[in-house]
TIGULUM-367899 format. One record per residue (C-alpha): residue in one letter; x negated, y negated, z. Coordinates in nm, 4 decimals. Layout:
<nodes>
NODE  residuo        xx        yy        zz
NODE        A         X         Y         Z
...
</nodes>
This chain:
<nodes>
NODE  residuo        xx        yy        zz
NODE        X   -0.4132    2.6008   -3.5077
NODE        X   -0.3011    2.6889   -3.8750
NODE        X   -0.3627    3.0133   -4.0684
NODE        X   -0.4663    3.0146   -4.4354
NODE        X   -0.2278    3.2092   -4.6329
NODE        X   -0.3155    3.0930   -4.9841
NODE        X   -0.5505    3.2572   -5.2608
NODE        X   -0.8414    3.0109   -5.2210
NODE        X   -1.0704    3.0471   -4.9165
NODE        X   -1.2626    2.7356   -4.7334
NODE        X   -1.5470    2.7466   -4.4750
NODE        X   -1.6766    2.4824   -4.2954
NODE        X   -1.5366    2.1127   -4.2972
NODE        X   -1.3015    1.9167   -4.5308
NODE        X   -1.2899    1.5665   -4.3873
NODE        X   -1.1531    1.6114   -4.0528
NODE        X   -1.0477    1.9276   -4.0562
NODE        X   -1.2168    2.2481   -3.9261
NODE        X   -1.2303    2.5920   -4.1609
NODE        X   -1.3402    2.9428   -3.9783
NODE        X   -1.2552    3.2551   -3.8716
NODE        X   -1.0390    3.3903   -3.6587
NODE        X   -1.1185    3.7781   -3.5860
NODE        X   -0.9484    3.8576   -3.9753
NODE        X   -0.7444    3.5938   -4.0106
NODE        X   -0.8645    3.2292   -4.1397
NODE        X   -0.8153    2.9687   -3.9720
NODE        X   -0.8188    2.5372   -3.9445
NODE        X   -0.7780    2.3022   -3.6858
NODE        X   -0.8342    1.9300   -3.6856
NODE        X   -1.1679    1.8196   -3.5473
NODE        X   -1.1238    1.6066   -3.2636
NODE        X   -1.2539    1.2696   -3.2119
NODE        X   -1.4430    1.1166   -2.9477
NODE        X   -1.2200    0.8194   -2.8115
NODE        X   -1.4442    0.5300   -2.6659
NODE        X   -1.2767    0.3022   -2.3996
NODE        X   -1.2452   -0.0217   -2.4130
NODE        X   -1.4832   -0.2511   -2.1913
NODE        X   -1.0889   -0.3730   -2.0541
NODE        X   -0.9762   -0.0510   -1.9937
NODE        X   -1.3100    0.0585   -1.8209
NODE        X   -1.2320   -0.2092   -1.5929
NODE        X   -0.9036   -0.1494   -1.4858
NODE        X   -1.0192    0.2212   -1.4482
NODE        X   -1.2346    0.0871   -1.1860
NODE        X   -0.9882   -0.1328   -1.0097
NODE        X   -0.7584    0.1691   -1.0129
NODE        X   -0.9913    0.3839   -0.8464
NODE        X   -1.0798    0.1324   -0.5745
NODE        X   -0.7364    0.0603   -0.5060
NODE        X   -0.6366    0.4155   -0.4960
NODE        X   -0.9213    0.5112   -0.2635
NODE        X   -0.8163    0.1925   -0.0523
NODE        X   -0.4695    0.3435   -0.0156
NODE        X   -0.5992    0.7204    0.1139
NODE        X   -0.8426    0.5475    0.3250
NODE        X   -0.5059    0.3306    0.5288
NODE        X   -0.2947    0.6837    0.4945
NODE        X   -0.5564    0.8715    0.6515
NODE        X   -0.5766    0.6359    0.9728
NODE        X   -0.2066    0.6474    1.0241
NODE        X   -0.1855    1.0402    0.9350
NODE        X   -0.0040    1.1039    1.2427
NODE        X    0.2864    0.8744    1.1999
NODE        X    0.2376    0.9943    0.8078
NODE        X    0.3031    1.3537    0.9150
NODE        X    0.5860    1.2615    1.1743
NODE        X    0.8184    1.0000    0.9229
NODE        X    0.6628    0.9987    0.5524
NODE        X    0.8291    1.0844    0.2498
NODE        X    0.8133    1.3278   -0.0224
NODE        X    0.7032    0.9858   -0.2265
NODE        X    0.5108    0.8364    0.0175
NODE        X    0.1288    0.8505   -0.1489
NODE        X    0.2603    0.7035   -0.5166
NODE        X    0.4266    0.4675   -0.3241
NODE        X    0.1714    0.3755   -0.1357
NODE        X   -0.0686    0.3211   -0.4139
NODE        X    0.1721    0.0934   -0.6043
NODE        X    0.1308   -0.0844   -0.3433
NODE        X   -0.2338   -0.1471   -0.2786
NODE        X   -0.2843   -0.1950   -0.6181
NODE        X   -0.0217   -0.4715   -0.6170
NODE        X   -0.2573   -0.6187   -0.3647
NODE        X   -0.5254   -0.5499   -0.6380
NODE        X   -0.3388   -0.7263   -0.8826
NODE        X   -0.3626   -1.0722   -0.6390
NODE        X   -0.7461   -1.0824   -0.7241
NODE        X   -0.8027   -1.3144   -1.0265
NODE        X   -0.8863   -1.1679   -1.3116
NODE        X   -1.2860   -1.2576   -1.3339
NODE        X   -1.3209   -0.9530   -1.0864
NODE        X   -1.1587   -0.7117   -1.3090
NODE        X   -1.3704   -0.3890   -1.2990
NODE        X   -1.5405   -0.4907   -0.9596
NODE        X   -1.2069   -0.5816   -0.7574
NODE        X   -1.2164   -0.5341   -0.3500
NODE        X   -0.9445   -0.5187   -0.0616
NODE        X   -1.1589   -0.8317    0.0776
NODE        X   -1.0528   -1.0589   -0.1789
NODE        X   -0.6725   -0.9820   -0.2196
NODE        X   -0.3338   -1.0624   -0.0446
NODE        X   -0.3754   -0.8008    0.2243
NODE        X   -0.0312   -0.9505    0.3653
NODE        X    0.1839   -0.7243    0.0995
NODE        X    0.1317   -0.4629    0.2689
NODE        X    0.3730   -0.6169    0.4994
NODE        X    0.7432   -0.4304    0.5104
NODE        X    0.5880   -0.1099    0.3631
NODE        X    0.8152    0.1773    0.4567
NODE        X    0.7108    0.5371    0.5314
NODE        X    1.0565    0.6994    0.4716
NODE        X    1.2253    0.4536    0.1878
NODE        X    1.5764    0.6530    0.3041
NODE        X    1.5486    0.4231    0.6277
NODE        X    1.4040    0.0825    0.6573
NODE        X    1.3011    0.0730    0.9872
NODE        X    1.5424   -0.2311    1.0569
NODE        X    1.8466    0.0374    1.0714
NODE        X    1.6887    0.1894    1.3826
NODE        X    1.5495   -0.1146    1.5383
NODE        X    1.6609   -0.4372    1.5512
NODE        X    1.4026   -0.6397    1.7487
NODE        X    1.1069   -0.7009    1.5503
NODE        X    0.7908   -0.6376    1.7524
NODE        X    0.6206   -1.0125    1.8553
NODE        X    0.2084   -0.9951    1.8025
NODE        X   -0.0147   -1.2471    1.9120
NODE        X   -0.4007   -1.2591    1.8211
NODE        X   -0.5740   -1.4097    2.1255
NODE        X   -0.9627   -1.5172    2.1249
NODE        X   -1.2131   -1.2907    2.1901
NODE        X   -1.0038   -1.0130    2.0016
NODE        X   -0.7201   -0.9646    2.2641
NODE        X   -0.4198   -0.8563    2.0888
NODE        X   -0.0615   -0.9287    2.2627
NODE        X    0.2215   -0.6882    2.1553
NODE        X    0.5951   -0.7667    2.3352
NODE        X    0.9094   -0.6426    2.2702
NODE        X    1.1461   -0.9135    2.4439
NODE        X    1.4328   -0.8022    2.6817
NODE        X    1.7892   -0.7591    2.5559
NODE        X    2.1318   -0.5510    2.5083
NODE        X    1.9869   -0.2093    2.4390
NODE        X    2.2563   -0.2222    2.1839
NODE        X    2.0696   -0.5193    2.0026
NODE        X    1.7450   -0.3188    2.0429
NODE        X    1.7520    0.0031    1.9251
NODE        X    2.0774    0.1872    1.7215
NODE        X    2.2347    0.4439    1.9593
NODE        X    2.2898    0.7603    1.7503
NODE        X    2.5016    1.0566    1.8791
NODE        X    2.4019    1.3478    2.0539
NODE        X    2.0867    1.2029    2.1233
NODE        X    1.8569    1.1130    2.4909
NODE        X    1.6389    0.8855    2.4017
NODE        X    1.5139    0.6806    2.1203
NODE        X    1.1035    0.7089    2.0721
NODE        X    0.8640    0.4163    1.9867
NODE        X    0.5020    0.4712    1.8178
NODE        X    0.2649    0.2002    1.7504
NODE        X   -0.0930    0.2315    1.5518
NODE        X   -0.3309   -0.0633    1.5355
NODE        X   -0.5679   -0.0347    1.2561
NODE        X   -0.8886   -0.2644    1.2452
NODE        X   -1.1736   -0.2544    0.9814
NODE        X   -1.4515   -0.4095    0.8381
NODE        X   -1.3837   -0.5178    0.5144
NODE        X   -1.6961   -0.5711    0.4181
NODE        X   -1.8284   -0.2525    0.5518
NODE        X   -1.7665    0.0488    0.7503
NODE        X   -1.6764    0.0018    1.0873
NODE        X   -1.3296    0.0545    1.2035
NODE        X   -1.0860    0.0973    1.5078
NODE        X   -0.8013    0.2761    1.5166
NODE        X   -0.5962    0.2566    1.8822
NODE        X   -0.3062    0.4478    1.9010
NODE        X   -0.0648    0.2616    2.1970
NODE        X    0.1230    0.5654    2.4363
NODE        X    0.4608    0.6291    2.2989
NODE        X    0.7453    0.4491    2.4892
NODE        X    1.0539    0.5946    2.5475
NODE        X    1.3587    0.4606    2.5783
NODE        X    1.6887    0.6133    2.7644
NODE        X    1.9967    0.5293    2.5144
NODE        X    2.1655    0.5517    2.8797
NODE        X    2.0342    0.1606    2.9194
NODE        X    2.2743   -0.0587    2.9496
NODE        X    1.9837   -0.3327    2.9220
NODE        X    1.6280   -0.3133    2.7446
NODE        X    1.3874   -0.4741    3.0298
NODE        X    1.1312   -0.5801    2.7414
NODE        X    0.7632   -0.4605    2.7092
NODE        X    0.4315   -0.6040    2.7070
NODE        X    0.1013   -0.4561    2.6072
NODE        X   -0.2510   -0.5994    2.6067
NODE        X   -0.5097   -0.4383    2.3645
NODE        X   -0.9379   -0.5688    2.2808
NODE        X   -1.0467   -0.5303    1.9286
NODE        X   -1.3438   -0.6168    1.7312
NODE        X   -1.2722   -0.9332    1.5462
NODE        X   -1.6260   -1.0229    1.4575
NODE        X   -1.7042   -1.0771    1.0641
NODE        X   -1.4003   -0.9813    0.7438
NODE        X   -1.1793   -0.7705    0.8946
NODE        X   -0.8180   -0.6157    0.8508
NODE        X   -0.6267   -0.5544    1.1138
NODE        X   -0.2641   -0.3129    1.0261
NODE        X   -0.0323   -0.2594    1.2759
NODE        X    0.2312    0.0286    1.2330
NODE        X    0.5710    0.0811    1.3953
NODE        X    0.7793    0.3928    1.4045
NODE        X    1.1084    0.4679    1.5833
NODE        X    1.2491    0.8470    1.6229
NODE        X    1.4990    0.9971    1.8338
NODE        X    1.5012    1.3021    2.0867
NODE        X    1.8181    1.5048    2.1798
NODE        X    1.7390    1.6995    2.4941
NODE        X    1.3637    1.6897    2.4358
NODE        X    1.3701    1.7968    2.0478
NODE        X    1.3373    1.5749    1.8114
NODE        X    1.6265    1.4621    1.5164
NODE        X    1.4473    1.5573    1.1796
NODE        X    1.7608    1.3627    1.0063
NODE        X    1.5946    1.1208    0.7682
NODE        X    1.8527    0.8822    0.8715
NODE        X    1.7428    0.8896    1.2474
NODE        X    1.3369    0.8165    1.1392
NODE        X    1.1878    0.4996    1.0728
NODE        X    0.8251    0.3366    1.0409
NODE        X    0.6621    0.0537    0.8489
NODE        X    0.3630   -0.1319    0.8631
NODE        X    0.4905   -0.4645    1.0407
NODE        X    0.2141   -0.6372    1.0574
NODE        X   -0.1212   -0.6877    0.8228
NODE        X   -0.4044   -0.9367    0.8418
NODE        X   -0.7200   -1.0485    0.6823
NODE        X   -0.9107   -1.1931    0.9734
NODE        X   -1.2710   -1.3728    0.9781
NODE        X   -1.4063   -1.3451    1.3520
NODE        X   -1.0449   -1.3254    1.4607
NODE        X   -0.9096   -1.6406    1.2803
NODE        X   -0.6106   -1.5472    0.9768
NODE        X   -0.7348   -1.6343    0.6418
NODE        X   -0.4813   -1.7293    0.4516
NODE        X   -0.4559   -1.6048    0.0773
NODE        X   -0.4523   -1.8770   -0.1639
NODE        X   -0.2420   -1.7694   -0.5179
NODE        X   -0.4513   -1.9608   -0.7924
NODE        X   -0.1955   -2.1121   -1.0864
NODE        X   -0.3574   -2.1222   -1.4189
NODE        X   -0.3167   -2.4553   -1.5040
NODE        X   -0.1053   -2.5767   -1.7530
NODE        X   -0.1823   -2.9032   -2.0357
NODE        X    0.1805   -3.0608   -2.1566
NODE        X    0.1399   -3.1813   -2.4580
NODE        X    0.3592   -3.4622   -2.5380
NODE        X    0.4563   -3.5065   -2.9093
NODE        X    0.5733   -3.8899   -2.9572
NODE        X    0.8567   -3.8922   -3.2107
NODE        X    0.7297   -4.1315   -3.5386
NODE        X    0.3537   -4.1011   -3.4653
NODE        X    0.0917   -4.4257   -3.3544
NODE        X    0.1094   -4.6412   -3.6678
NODE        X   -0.2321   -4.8855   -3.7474
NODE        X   -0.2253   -5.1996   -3.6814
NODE        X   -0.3649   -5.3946   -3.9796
NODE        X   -0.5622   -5.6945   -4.0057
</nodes>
């Protein structure tokens, strides 16, 4: 706002600007102007919003293990993500993109505390079989504890979590199984390896996430140092009836065109 300190007095509008009063004092402001959108920018508005609500929808499933090892950076993070995902659809969806029709395996390696990848604390991945008729087969093989799990001072045992989340992705049914927590004695000389047999739906488009998280207790209370706290999504799937369908980047195709040096001279007569 700007005050009129002059001799000559104006009321009501000069072009885009705004003349009135202001208890005694005169006033003008610049009108403001309506902005419209592009028909783009509408689009990717939409896409943003899906992917957005796509990435509270997988947060809220794994809340628990978001609560126990998430970051102050977690959600923006997380978001970045899916919409990376988002950005995997090809472009004639813009403004009506879905999770169904995107790379759901970069979600893959997504950390919930960025301060410690989860392969600091544990060094075995976690081995998961999909089985007919929606039998899931989780194993952890056996080994040196030492080249299972990092043995941190001061502390009893180390704690593993696992979520499985299933759901439609071309609806609204969903499963979400969370697997006993296991714990393991750092006393171990040897890991004996673990086995674990789970049934899900696999019927129609589905995703199935699997999330793994390692913590460690020190005479029953746990270590809240970020270094000692791991979890990641290991594992993420787009199924049809329980068969991996494997996402297919398309490359815009390219014409070479091939100048010949001296041209195509006619031949006359």
């Amino acid at each position: 706002m700007a005050t009129l300190n002059g001799m000559i007095s104006f009321s009501g509008k000069l072009g885009d600007l705004v003349f009135y009063n202001r208890g005694k004092t005169k006033a003008v402001r610049q009108q403001v102007k309506s902005y419209q959108l592009s028909e783009n920018s509408k689009k990717s508005g939409r896409d943003f919003g899906a992917a957005s609500r796509t990435a509270a929808y997988i947060r809220a499933a794994f809340s628990s293990l978001v609560k126990r090892y998430a970051d102050g950076d977690l959600v923006n993070r997380l978001n970045k993500r899916v919409m990376e995902i988002f950005k995997s659809i090809p472009k004639e969806h813009a403004g009506n993109k879905k999770l169904i029709d995107g790379n759901l395996g970069q979600l893959r390696g997504f950390e919930f505390n960025i301060a410690t990848p989860l392969s600091k604390l544990l060094f075995q991945p976690l081995g998961v079989k999909i089985q007919s008729h929606g039998i899931l087969e989780l194993e952890f093989s056996k080994t040196k504890l030492e080249q299972f799990v990092r043995v941190i001072p001061k502390a009893s045992c180390a704690v593993l979590q696992v979520m499985v989340f299933n759901f439609e992705l071309d609806g609204e049914h969903c499963e979400l199984i969370k697997v006993n927590d296991m714990e393991i004695p750092l006393n171990l000389t040897d890991f004996p390896g673990a086995k674990l047999t789970l049934k899900t739906t696999q019927k129609g488009a589905r995703a199935l996430i699997i999330a793994l998280g390692i913590s460690y207790l020190s005479k029953g209370i746990l270590n809240e140092d970020k270094r000692y706290y791991g979890c990641q999504i290991s594992h993420a799937w787009h199924l049809q009836d329980g068969v991996e369908v494997k996402f297919i980047t398309l490359v815009e195709e390219k014409i070479e065109v091939v100048e010949k040096v001296g041209g195509i001279s006619w031949e006359m007569g």
